[in-house]
C-alpha positions in Angstrom: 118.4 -5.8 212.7 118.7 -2.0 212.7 118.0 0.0 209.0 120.0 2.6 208.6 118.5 5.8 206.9 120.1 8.1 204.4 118.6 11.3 206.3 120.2 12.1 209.6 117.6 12.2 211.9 116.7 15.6 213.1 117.1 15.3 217.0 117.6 18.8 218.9 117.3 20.8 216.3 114.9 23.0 217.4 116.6 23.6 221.1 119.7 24.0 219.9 118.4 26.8 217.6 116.0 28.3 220.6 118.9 28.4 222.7 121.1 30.0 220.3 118.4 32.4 219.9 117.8 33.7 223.4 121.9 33.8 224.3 122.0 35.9 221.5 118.9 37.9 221.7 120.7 38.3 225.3 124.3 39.1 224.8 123.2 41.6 222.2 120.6 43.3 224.6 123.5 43.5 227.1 126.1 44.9 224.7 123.1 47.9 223.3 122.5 48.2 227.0 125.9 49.1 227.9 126.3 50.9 224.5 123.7 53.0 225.2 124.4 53.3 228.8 128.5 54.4 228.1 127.3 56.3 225.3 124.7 59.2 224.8 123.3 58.4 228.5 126.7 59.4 230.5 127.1 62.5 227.9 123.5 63.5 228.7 124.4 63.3 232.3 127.5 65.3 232.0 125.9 68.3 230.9 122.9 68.3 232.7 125.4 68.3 236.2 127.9 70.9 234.5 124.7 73.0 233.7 123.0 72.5 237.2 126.3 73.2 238.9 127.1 76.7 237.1 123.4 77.5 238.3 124.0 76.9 241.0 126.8 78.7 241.4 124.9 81.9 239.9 122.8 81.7 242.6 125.2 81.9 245.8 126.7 84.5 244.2 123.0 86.3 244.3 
């Protein structure tokens, strides 16, 4: 004969919340990654090559 309890039982709790943990720690370092990356990074980048290119276009002309 089986007693029931009036508690669930607590099975998986803890993976199911340490999985839910790192697929979000994950999908959240991906989307600051790209963020980041799309962002200020490509900016950055942009003027650094405009500036190195008009340099070096001052110095052909020289």
């Amino acid at each position: 004969m089986q007693i029931m309890s009036a508690i669930a039982p607590i099975r998986g709790k803890f993976r199911r919340a340490v999985t839910f943990d790192v697929v979000v720690g994950c999908g959240l370092g991906v989307l600051g990654g790209y963020a980041f990356w799309y962002g200020p990074h490509t900016k950055t980048n942009k003027m650094y090559e405009s500036y190195y290119a008009k340099l070096a276009l001052q110095q052909n002309k020289e």
